[in-house]
PDB file of N, CA, C and O in Angstrom:
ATOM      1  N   UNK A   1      27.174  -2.770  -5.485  1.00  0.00           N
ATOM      2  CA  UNK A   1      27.657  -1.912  -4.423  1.00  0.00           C
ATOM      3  C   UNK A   1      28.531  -2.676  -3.430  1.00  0.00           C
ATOM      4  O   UNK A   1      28.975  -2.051  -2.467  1.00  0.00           O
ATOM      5  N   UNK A   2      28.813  -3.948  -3.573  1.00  0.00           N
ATOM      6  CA  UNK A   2      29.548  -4.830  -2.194  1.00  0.00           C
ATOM      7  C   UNK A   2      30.962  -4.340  -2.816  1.00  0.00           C
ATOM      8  O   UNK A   2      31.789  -4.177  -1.920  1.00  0.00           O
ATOM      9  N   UNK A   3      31.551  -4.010  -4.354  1.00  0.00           N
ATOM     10  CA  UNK A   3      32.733  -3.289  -4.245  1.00  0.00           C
ATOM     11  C   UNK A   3      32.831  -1.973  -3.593  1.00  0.00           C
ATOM     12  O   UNK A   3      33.821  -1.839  -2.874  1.00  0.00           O
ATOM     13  N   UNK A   4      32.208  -1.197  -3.660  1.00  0.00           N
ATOM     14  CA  UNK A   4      31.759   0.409  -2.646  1.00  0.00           C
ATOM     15  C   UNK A   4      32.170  -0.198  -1.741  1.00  0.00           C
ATOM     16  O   UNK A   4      33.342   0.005  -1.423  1.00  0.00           O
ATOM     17  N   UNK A   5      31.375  -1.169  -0.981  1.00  0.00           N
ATOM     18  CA  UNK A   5      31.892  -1.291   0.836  1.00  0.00           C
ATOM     19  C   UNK A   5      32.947  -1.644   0.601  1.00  0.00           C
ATOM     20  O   UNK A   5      33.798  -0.975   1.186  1.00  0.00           O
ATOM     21  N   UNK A   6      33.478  -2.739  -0.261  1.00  0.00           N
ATOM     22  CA  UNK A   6      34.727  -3.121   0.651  1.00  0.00           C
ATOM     23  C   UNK A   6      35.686  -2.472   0.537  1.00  0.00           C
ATOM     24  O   UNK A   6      36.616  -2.413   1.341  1.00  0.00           O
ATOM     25  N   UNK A   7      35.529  -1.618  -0.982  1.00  0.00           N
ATOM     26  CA  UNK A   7      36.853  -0.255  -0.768  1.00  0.00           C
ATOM     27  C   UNK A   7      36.724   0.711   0.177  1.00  0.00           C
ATOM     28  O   UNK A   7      37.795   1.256   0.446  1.00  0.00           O
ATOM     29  N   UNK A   8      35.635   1.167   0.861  1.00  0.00           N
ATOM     30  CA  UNK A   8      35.208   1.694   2.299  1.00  0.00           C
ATOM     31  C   UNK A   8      35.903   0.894   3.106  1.00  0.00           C
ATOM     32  O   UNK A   8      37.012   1.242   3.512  1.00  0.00           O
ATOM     33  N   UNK A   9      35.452  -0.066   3.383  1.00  0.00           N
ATOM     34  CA  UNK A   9      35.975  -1.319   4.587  1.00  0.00           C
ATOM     35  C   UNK A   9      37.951  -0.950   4.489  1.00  0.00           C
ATOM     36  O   UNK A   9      38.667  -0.411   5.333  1.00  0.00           O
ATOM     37  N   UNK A  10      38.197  -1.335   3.541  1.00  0.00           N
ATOM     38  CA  UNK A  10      39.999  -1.283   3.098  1.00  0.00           C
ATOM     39  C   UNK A  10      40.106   0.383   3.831  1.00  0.00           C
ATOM     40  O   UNK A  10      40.602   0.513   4.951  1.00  0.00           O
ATOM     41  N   UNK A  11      39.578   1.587   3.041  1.00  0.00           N
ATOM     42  CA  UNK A  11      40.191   2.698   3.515  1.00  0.00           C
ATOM     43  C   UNK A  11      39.981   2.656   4.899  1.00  0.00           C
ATOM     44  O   UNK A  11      41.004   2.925   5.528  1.00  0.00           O
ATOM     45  N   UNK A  12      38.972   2.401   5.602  1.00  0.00           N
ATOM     46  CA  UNK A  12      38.974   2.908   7.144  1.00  0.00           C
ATOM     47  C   UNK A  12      40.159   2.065   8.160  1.00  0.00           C
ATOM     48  O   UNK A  12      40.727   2.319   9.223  1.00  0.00           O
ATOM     49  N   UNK A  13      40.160   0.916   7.158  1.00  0.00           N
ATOM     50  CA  UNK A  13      41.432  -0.122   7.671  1.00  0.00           C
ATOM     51  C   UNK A  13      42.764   0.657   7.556  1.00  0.00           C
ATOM     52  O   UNK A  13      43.787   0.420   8.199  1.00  0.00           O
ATOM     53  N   UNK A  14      42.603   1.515   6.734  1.00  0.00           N
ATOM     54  CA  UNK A  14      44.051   1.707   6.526  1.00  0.00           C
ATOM     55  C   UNK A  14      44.123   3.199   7.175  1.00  0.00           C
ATOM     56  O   UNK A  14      45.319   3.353   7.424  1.00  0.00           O
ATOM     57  N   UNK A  15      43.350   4.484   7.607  1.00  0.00           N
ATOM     58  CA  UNK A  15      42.977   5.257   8.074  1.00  0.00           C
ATOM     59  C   UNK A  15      43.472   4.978   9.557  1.00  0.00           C
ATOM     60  O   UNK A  15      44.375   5.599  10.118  1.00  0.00           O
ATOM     61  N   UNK A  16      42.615   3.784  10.176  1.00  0.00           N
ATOM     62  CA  UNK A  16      42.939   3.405  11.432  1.00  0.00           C
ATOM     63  C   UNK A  16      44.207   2.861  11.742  1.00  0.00           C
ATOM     64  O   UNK A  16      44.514   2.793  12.933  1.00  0.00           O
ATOM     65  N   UNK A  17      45.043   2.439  10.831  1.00  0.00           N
ATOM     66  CA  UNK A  17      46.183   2.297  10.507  1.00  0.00           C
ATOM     67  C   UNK A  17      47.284   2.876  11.066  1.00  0.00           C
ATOM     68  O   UNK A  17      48.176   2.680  11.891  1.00  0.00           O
ATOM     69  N   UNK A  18      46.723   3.922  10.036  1.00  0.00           N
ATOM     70  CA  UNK A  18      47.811   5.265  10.041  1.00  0.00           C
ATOM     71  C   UNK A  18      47.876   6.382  11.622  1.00  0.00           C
ATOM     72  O   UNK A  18      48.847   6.994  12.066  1.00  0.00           O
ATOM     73  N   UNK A  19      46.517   6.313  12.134  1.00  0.00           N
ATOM     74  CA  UNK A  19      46.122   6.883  12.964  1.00  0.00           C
ATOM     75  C   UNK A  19      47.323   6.224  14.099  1.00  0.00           C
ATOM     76  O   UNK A  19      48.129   6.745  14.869  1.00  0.00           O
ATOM     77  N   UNK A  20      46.996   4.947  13.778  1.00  0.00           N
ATOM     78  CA  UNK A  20      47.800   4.122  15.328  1.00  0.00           C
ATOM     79  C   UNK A  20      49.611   4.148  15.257  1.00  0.00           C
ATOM     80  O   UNK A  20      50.394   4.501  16.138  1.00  0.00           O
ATOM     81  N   UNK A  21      49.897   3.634  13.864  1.00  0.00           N
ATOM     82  CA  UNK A  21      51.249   3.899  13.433  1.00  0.00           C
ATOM     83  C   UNK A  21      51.276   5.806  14.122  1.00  0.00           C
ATOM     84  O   UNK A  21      51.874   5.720  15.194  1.00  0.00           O
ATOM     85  N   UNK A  22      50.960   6.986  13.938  1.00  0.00           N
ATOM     86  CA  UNK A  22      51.222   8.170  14.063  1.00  0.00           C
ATOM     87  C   UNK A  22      51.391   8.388  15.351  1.00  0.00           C
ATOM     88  O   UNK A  22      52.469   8.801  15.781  1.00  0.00           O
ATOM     89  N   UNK A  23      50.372   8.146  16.118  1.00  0.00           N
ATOM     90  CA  UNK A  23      50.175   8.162  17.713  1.00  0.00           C
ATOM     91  C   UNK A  23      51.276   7.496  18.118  1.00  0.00           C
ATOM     92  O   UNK A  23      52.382   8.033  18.191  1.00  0.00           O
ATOM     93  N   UNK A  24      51.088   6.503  18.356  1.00  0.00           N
ATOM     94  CA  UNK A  24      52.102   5.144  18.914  1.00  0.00           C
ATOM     95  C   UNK A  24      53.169   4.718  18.807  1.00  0.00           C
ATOM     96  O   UNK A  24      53.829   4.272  19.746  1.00  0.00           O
ATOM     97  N   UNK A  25      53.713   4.812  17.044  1.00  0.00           N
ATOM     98  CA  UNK A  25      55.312   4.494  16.918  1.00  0.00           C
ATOM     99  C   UNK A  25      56.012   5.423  16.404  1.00  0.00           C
ATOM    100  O   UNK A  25      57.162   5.410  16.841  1.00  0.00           O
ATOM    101  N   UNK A  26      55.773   6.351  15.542  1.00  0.00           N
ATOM    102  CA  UNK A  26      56.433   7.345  14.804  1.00  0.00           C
ATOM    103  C   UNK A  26      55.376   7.865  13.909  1.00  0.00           C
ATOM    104  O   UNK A  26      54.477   7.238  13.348  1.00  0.00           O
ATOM    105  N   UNK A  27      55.743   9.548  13.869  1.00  0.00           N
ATOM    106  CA  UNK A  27      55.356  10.435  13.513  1.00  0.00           C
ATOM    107  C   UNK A  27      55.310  10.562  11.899  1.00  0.00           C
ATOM    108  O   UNK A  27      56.391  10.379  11.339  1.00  0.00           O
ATOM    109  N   UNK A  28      54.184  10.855  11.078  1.00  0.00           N
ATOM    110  CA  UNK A  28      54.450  10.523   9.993  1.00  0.00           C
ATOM    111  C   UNK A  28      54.648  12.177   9.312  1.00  0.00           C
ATOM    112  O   UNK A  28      53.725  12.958   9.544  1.00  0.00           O
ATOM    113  N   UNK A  29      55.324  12.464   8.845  1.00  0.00           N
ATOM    114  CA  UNK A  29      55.328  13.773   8.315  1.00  0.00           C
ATOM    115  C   UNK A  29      54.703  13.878   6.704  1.00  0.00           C
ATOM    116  O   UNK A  29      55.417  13.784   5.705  1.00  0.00           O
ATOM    117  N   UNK A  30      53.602  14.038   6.687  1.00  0.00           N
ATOM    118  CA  UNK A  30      52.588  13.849   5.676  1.00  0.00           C
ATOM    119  C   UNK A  30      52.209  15.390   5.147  1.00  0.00           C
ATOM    120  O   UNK A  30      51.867  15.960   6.184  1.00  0.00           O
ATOM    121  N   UNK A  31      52.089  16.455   3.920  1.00  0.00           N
ATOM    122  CA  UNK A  31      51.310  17.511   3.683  1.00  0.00           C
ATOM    123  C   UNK A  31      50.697  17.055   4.245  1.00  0.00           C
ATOM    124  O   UNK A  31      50.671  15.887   4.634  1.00  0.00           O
ATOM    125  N   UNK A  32      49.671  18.388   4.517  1.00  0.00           N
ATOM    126  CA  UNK A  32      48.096  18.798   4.980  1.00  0.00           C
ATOM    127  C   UNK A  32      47.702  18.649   3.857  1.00  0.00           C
ATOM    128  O   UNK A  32      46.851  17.771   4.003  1.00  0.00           O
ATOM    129  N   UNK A  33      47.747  19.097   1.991  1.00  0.00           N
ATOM    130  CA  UNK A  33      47.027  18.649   1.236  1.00  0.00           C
ATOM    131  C   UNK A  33      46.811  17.314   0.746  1.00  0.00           C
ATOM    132  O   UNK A  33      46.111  16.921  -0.187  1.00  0.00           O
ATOM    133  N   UNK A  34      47.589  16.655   1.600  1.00  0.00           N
ATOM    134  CA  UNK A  34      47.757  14.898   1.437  1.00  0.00           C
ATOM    135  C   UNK A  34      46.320  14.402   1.806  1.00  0.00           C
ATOM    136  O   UNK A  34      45.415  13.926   1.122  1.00  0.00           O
ATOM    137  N   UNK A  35      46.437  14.675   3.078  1.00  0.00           N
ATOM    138  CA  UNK A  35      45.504  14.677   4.632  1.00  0.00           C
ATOM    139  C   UNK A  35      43.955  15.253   3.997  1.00  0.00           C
ATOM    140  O   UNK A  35      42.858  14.804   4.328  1.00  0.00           O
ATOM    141  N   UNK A  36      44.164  16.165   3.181  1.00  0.00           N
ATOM    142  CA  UNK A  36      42.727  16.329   2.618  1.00  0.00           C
ATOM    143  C   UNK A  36      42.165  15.655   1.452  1.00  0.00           C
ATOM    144  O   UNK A  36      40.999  15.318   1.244  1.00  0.00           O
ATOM    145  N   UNK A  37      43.233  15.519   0.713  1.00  0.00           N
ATOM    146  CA  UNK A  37      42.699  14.778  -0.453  1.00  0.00           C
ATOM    147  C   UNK A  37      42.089  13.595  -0.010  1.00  0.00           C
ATOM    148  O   UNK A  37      40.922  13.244  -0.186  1.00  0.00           O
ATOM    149  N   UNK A  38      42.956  13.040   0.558  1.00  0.00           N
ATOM    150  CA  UNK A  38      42.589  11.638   1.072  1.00  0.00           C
ATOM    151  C   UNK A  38      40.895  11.581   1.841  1.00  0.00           C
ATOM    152  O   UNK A  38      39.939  10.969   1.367  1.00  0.00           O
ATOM    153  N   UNK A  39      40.895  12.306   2.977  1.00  0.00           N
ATOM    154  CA  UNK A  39      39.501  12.846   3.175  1.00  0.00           C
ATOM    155  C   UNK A  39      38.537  13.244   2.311  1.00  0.00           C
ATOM    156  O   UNK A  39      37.384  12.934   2.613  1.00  0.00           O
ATOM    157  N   UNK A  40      38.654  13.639   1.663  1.00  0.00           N
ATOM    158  CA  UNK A  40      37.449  13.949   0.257  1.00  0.00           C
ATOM    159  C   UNK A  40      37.454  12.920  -0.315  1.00  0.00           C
ATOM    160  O   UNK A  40      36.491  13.139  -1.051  1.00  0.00           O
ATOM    161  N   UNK A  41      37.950  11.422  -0.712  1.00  0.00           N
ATOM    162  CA  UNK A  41      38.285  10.786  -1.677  1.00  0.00           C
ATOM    163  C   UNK A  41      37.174   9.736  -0.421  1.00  0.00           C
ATOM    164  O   UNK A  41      36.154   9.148  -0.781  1.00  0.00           O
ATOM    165  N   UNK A  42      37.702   9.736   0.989  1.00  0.00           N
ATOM    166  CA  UNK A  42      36.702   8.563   1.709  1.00  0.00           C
ATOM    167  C   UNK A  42      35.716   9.576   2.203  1.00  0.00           C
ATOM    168  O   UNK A  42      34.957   8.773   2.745  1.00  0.00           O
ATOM    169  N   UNK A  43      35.213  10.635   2.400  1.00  0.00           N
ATOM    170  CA  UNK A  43      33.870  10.966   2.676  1.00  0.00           C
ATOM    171  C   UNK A  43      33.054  10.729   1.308  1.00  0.00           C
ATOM    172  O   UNK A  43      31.931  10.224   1.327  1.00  0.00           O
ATOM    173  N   UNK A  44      33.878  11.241  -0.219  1.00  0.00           N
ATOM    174  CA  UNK A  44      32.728  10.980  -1.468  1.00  0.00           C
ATOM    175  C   UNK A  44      32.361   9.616  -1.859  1.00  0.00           C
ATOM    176  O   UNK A  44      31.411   9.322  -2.585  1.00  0.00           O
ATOM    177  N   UNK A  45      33.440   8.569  -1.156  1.00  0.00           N
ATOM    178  CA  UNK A  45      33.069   7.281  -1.129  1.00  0.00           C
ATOM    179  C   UNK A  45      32.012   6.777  -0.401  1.00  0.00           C
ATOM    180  O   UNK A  45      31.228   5.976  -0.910  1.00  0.00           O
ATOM    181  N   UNK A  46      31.911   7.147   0.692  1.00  0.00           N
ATOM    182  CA  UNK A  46      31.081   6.830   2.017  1.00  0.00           C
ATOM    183  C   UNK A  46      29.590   7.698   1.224  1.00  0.00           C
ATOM    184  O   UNK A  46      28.594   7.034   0.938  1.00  0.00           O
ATOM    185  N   UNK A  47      29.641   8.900   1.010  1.00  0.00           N
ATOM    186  CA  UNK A  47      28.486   9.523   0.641  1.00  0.00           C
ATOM    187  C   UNK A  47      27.855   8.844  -0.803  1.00  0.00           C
ATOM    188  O   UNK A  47      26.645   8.769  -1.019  1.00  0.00           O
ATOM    189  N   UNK A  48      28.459   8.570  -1.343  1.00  0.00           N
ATOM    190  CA  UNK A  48      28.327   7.614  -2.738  1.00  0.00           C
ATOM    191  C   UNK A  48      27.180   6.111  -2.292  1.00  0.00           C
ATOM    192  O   UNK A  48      26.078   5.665  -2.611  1.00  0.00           O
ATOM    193  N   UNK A  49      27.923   5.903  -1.697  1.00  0.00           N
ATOM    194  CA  UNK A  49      27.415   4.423  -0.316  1.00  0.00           C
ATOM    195  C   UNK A  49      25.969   4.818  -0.181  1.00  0.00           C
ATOM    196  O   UNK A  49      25.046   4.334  -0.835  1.00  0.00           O
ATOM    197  N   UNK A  50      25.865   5.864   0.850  1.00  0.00           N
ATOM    198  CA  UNK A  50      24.790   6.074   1.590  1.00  0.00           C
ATOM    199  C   UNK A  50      23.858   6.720   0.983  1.00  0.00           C
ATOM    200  O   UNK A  50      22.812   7.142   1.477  1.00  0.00           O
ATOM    201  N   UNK A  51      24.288   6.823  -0.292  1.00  0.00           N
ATOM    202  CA  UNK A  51      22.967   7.503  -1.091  1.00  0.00           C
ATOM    203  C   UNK A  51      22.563   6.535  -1.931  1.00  0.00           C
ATOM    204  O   UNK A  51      21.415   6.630  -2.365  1.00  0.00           O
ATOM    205  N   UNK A  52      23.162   5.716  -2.234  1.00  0.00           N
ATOM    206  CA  UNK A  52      22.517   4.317  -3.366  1.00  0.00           C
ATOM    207  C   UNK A  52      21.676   3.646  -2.072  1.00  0.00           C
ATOM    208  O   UNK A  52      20.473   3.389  -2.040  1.00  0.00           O
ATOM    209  N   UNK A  53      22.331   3.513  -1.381  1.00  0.00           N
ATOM    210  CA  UNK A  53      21.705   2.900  -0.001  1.00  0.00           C
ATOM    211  C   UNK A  53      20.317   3.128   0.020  1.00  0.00           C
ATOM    212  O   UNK A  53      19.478   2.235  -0.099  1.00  0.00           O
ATOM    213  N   UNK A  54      20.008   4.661   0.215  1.00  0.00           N
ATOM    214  CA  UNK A  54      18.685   5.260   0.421  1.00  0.00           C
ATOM    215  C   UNK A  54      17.922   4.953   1.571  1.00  0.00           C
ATOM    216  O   UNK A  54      16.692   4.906   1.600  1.00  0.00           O
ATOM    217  N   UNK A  55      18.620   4.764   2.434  1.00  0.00           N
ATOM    218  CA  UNK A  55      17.973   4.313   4.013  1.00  0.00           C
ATOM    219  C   UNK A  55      18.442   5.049   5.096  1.00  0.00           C
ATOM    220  O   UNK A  55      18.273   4.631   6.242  1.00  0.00           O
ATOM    221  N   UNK A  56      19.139   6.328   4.813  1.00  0.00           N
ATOM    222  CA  UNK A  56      20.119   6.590   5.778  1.00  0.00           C
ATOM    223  C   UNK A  56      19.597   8.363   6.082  1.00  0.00           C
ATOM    224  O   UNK A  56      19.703   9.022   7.117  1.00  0.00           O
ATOM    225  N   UNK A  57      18.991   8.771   4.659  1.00  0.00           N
ATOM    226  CA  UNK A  57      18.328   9.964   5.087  1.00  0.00           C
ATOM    227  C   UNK A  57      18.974  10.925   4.701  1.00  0.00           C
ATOM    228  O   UNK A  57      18.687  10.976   3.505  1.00  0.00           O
ATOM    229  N   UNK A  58      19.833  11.929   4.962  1.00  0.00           N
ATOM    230  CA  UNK A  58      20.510  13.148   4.719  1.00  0.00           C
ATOM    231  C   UNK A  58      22.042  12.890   5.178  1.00  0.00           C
ATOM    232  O   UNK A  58      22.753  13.858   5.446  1.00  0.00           O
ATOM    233  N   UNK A  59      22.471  11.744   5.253  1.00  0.00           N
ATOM    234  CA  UNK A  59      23.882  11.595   5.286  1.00  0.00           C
ATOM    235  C   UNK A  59      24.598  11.419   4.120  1.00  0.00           C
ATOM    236  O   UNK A  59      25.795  11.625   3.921  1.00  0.00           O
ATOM    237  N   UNK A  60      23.856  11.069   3.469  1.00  0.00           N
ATOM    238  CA  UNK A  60      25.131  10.754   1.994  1.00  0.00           C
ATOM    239  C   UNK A  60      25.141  12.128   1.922  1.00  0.00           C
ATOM    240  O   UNK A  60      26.248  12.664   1.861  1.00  0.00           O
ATOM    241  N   UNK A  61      24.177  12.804   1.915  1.00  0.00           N
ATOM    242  CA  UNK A  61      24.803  14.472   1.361  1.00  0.00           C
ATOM    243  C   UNK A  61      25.470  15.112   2.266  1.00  0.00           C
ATOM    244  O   UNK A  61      26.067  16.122   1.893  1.00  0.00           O
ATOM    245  N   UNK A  62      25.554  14.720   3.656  1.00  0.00           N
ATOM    246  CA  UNK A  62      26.506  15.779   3.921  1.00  0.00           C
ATOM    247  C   UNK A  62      27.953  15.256   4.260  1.00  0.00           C
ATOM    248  O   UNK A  62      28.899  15.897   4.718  1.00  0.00           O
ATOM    249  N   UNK A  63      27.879  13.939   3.920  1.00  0.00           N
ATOM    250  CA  UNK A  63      29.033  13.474   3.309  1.00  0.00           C
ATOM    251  C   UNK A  63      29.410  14.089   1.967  1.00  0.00           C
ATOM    252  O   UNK A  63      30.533  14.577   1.835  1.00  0.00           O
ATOM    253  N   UNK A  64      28.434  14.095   0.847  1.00  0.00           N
ATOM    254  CA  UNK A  64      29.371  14.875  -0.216  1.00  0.00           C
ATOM    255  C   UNK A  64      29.775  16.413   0.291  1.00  0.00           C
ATOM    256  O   UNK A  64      30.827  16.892  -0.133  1.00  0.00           O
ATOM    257  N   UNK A  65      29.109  17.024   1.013  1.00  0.00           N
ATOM    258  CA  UNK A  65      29.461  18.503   1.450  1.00  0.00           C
ATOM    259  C   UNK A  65      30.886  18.492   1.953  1.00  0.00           C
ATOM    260  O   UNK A  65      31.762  19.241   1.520  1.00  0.00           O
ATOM    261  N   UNK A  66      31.130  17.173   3.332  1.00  0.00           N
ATOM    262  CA  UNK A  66      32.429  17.239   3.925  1.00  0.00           C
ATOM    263  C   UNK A  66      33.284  16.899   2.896  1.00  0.00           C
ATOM    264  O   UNK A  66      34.345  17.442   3.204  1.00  0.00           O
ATOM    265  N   UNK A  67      33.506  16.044   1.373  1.00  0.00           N
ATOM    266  CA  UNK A  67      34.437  15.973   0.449  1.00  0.00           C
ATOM    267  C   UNK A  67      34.258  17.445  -0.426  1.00  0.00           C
ATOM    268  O   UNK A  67      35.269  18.040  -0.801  1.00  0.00           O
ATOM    269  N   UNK A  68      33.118  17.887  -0.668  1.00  0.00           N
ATOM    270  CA  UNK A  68      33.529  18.948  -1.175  1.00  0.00           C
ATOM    271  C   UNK A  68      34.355  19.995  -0.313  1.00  0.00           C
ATOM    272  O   UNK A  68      35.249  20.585  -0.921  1.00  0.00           O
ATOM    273  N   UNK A  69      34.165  20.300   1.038  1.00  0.00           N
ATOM    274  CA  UNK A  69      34.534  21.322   1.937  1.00  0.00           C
ATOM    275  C   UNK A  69      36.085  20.961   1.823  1.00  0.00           C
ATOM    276  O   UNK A  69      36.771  21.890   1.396  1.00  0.00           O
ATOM    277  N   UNK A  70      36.919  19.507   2.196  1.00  0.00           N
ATOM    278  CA  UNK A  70      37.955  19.088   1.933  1.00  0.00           C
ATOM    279  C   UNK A  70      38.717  19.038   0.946  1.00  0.00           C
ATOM    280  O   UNK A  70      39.871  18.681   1.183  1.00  0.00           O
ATOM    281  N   UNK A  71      38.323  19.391  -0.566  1.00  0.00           N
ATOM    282  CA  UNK A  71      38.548  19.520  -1.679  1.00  0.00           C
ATOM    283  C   UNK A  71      39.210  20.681  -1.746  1.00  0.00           C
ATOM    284  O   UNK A  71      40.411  20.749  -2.008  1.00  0.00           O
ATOM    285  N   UNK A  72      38.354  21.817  -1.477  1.00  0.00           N
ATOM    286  CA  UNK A  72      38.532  23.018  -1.785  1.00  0.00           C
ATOM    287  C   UNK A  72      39.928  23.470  -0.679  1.00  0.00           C
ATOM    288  O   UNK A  72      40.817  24.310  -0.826  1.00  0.00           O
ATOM    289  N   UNK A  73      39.624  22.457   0.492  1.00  0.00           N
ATOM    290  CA  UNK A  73      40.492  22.874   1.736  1.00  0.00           C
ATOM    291  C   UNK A  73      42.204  22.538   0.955  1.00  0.00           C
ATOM    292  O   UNK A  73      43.135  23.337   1.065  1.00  0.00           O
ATOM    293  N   UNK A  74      42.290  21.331   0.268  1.00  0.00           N
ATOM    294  CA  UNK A  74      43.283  21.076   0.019  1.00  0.00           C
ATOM    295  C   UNK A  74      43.883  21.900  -1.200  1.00  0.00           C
ATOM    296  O   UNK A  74      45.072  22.137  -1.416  1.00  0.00           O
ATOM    297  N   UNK A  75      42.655  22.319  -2.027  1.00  0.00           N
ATOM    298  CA  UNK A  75      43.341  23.158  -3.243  1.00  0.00           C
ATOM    299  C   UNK A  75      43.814  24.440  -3.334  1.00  0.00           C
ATOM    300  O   UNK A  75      44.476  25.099  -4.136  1.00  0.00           O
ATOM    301  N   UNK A  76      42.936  24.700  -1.595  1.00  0.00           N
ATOM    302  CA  UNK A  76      43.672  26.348  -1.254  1.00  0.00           C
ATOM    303  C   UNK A  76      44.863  26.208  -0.703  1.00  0.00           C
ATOM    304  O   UNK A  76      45.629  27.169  -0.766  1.00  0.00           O
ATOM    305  N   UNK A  77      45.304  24.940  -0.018  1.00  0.00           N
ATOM    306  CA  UNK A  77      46.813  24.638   0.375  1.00  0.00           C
ATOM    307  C   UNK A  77      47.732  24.602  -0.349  1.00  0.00           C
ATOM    308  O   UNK A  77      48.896  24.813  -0.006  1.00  0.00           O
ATOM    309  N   UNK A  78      47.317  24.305  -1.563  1.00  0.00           N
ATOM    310  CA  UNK A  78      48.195  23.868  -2.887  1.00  0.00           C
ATOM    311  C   UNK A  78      48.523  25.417  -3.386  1.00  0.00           C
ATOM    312  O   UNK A  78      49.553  25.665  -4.013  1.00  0.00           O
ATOM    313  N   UNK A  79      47.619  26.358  -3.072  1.00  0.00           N
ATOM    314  CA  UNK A  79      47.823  27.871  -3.466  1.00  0.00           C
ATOM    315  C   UNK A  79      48.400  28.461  -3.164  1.00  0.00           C
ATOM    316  O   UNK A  79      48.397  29.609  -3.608  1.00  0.00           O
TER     317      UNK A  79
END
């Protein structure tokens, strides 16, 4: 599982990234189904995490709920 974190560790790096590049220097003109995929791809990661983990309680699942909810969000955009 230390590959799980550190591809966690990398996305939130690059998340926080993007966040600061958007705010601060220029505007990134990105789809909204971009914006979700990407979200479903690091909440099922994170929920993946926290359920091998088994110390965390009812978060890995509602981490998979928020990638599933984001999934569907992006495939109705695509519609």
């Amino acid at each position: 599982m230390k590959i799980l974190k550190k591809v966690n560790i990398i996305l939130a790096i690059i998340s926080l990234s993007l966040v600061i590049y958007h705010f601060f220097i220029e505007k990134i003109h990105a789809p909204d189904y971009a914006l979700f995929f990407y979200l479903s791809v690091v909440f099922l990661l994170n929920g993946i995490e926290l359920t091998k983990e088994g110390n965390k309680g009812w978060a890995g699942y509602v981490q998979f709920v928020a990638a599933l909810v984001c999934s569907v969000a992006a495939i109705s955009d695509l519609l």
